[in-house]
Biotite code that builds the C-alpha atoms (Angstrom):
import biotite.structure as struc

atoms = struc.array([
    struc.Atom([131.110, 47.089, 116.832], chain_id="A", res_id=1, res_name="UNK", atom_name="CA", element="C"),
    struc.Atom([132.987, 46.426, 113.672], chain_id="A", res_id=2, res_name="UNK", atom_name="CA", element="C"),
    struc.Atom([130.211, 46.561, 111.595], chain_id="A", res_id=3, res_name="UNK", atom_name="CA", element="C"),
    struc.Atom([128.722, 49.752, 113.235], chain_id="A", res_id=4, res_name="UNK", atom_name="CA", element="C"),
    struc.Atom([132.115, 51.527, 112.534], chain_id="A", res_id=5, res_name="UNK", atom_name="CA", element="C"),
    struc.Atom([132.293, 50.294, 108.784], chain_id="A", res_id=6, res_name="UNK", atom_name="CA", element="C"),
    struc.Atom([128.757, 52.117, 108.474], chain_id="A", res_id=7, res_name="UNK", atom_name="CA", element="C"),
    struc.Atom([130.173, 55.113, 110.051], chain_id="A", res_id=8, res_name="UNK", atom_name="CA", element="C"),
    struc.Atom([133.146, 55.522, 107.636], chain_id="A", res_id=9, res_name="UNK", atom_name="CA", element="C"),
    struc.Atom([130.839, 54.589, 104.161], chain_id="A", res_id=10, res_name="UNK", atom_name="CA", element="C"),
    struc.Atom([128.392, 56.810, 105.314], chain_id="A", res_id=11, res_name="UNK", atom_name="CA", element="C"),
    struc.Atom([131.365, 59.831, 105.921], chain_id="A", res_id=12, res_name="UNK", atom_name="CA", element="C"),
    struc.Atom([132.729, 59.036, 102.686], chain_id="A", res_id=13, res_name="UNK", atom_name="CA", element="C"),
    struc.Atom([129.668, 59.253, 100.977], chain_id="A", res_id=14, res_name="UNK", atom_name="CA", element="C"),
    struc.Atom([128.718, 62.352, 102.424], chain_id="A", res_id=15, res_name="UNK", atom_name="CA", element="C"),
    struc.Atom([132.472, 63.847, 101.322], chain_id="A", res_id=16, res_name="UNK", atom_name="CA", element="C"),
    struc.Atom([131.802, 62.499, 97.899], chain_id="A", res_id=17, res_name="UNK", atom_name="CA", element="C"),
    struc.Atom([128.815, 64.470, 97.657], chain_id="A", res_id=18, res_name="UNK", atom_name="CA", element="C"),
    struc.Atom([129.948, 67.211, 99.184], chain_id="A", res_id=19, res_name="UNK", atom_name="CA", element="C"),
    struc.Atom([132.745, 67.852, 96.774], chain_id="A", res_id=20, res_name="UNK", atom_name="CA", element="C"),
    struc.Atom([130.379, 67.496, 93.495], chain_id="A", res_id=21, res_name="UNK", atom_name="CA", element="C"),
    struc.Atom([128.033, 69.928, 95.103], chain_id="A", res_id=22, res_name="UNK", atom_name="CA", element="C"),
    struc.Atom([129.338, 72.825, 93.502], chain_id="A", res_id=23, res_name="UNK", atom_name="CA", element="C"),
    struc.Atom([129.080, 71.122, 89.985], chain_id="A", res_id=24, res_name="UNK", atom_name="CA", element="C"),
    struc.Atom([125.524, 71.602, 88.905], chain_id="A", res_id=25, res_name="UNK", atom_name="CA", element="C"),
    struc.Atom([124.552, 69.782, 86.037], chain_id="A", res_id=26, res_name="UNK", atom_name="CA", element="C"),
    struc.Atom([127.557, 69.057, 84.546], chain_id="A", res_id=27, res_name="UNK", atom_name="CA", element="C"),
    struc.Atom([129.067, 72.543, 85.278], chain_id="A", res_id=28, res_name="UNK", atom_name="CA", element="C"),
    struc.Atom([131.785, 73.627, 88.043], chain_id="A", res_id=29, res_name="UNK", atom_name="CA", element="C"),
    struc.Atom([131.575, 76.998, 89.807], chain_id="A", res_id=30, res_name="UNK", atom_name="CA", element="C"),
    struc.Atom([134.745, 77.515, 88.139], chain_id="A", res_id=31, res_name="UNK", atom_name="CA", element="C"),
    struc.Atom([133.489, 77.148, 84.718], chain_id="A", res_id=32, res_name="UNK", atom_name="CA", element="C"),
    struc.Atom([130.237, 78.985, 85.417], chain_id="A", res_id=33, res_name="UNK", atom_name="CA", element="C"),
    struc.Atom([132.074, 81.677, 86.580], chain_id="A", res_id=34, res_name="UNK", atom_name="CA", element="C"),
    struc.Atom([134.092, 81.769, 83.185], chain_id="A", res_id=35, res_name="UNK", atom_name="CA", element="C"),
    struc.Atom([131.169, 81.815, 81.543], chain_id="A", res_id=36, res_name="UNK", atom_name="CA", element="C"),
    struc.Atom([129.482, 84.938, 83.260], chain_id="A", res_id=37, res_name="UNK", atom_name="CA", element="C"),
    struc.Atom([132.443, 87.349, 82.422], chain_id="A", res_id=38, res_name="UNK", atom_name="CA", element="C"),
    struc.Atom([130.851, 89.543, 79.736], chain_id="A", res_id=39, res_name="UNK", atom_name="CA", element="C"),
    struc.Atom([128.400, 92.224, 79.210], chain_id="A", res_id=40, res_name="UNK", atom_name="CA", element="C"),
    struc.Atom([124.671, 91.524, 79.130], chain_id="A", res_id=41, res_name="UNK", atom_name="CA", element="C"),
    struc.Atom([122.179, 93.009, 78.248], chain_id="A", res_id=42, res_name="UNK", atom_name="CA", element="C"),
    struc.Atom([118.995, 93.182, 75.083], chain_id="A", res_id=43, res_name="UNK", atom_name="CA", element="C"),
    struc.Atom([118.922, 94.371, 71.600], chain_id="A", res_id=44, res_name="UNK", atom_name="CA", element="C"),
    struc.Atom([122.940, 94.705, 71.160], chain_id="A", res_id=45, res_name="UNK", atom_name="CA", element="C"),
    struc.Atom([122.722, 97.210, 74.144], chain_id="A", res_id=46, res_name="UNK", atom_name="CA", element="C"),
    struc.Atom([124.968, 96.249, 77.500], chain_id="A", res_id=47, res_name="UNK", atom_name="CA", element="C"),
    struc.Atom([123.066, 96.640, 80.663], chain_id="A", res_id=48, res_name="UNK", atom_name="CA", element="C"),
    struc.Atom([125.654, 95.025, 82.988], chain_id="A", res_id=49, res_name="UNK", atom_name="CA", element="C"),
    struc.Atom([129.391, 93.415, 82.633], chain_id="A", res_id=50, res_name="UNK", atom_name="CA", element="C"),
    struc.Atom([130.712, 90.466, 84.922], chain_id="A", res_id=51, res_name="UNK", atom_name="CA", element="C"),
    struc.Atom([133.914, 90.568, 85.868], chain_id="A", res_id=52, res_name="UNK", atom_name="CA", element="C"),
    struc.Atom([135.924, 88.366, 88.236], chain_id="A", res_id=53, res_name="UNK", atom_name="CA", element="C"),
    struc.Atom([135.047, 89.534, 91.196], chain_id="A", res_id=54, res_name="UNK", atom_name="CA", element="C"),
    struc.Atom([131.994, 92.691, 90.404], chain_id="A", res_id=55, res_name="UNK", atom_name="CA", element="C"),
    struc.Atom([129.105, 93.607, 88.454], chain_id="A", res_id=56, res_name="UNK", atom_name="CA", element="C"),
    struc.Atom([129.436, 96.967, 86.687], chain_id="A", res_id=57, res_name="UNK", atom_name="CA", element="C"),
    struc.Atom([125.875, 98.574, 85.930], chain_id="A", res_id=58, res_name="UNK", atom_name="CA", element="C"),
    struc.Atom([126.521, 100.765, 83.114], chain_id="A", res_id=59, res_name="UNK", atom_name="CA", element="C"),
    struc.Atom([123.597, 103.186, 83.239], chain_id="A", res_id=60, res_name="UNK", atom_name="CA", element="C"),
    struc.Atom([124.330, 103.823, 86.994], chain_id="A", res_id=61, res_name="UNK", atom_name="CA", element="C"),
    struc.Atom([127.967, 103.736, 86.275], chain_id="A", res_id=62, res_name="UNK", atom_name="CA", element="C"),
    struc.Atom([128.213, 101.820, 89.624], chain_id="A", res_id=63, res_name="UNK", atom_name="CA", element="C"),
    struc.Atom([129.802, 98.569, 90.150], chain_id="A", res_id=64, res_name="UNK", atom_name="CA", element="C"),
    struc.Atom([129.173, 96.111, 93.258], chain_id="A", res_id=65, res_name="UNK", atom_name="CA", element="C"),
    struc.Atom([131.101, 93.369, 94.624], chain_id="A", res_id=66, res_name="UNK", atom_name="CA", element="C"),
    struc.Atom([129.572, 89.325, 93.838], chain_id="A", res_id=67, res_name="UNK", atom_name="CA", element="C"),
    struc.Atom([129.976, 85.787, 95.068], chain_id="A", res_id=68, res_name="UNK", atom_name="CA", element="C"),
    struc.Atom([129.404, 82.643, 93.923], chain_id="A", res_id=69, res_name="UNK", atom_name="CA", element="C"),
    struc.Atom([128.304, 79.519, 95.503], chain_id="A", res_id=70, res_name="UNK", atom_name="CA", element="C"),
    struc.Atom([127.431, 76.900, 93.427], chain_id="A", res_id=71, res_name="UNK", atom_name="CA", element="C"),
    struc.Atom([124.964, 78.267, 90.940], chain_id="A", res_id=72, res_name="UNK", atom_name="CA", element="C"),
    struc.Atom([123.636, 81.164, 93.026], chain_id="A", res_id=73, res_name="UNK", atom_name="CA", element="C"),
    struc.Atom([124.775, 84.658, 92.213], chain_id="A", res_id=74, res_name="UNK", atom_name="CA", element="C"),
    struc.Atom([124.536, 87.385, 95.414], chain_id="A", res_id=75, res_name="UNK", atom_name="CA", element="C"),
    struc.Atom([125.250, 90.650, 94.501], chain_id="A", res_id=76, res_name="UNK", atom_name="CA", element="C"),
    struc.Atom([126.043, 93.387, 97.601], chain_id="A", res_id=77, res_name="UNK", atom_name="CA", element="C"),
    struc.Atom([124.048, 96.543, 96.563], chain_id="A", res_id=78, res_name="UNK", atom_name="CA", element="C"),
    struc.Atom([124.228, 98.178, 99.457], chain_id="A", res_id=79, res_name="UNK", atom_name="CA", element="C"),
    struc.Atom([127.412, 98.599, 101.915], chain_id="A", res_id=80, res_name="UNK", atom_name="CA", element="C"),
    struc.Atom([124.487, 98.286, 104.526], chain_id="A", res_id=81, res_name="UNK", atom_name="CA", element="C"),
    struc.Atom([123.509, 95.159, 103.294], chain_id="A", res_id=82, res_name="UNK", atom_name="CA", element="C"),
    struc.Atom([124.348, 91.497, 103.644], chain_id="A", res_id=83, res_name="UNK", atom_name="CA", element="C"),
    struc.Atom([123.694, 90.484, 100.007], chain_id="A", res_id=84, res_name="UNK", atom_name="CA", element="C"),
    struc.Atom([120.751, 90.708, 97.682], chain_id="A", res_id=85, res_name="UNK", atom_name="CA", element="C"),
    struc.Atom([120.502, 87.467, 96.311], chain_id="A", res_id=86, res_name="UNK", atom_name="CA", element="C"),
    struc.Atom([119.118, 87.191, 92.383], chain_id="A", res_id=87, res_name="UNK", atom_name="CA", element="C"),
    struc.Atom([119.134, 83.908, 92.333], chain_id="A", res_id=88, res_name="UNK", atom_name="CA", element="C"),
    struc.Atom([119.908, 80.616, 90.384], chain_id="A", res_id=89, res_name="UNK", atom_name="CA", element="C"),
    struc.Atom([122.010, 81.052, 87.105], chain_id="A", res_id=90, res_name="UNK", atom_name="CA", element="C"),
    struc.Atom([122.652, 79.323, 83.810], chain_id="A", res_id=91, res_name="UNK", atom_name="CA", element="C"),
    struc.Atom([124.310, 80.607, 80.920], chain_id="A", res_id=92, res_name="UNK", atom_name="CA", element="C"),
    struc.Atom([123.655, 78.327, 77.510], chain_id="A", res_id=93, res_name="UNK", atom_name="CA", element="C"),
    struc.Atom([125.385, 79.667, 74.688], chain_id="A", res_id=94, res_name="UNK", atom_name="CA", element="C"),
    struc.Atom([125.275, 83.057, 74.688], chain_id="A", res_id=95, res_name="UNK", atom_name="CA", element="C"),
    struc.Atom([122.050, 83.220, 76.886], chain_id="A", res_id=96, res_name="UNK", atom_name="CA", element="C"),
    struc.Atom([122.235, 84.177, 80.519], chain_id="A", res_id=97, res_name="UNK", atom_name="CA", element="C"),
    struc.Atom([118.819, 82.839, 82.525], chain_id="A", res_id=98, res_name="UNK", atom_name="CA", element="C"),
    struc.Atom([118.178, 84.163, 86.131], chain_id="A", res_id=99, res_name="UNK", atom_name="CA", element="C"),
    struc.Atom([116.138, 82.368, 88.121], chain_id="A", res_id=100, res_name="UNK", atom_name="CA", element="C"),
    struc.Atom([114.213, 84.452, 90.729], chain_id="A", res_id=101, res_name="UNK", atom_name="CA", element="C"),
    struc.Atom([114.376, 82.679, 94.797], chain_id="A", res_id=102, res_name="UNK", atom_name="CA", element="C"),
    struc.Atom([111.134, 83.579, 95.171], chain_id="A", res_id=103, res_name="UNK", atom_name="CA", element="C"),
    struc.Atom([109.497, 82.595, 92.339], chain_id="A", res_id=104, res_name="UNK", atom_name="CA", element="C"),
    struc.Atom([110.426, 80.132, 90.639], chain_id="A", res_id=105, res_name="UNK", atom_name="CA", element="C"),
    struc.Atom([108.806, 80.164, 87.640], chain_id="A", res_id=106, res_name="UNK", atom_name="CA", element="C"),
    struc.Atom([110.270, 84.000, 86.869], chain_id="A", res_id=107, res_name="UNK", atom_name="CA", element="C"),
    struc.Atom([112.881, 83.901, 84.559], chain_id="A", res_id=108, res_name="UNK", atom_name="CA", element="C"),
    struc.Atom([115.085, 86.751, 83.616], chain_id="A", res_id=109, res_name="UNK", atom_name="CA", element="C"),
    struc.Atom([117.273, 86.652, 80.262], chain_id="A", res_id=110, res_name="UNK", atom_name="CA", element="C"),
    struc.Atom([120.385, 88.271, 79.430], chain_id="A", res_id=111, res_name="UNK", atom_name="CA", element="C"),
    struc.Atom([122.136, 88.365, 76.100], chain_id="A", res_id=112, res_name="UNK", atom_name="CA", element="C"),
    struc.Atom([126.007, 88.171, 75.254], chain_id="A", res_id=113, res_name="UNK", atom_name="CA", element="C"),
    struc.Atom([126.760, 91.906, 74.075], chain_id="A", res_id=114, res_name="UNK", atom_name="CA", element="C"),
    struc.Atom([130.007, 91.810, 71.558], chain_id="A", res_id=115, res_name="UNK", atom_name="CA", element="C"),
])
């Protein structure tokens, strides 16, 4: 009985442990991703979008939409109507943002740091 309750509480503590680091994807907290995204993007020295805390602003539609992060996944809310539409997987190195389509995985978006 002893034994089977020791298993019990490793096993719990190693699912907290990796529980906890889940939001750190390689090397990178939410927290730190999310510093990193505030910023317009866009191509050729011309802003498409900017990050803020909490919203994307689209600057052509002069609209902006609420976002979440979880993790590395960025959902943006396009619609009130809808739930979210998800972009998908996100890494920003350097001054390059890279966003990695759900549904295809091999589809790659870029984004450059606009000054």
């Amino acid at each position: 009985m002893v034994l089977i309750m020791c298993s019990f509480i490793i096993s719990r503590c190693s699912e907290r442990k990796h529980t906890s680091s889940s939001t750190e994807k390689n090397g990178i907290t939410e927290e730190l991703l999310r510093k990193k995204l505030i910023g317009k993007w866009g191509s050729d020295n011309i802003a498409v979008f900017e990050i803020k805390a909490d919203s994307i602003y689209y600057m052509q539609k002069d609209s902006t939409y609420p976002y979440q992060l979880k993790g590395d996944t960025f959902m943006v809310r396009f619609s009130p109507n809808e739930i979210f539409s998800i972009w998908g997987k996100l890494k920003v190195i350097g001054d390059t943002l890279q966003i990695i389509d759900f549904k295809s995985n091999n589809f790659i978006t870029y984004g450059y740091r606009v000054r």
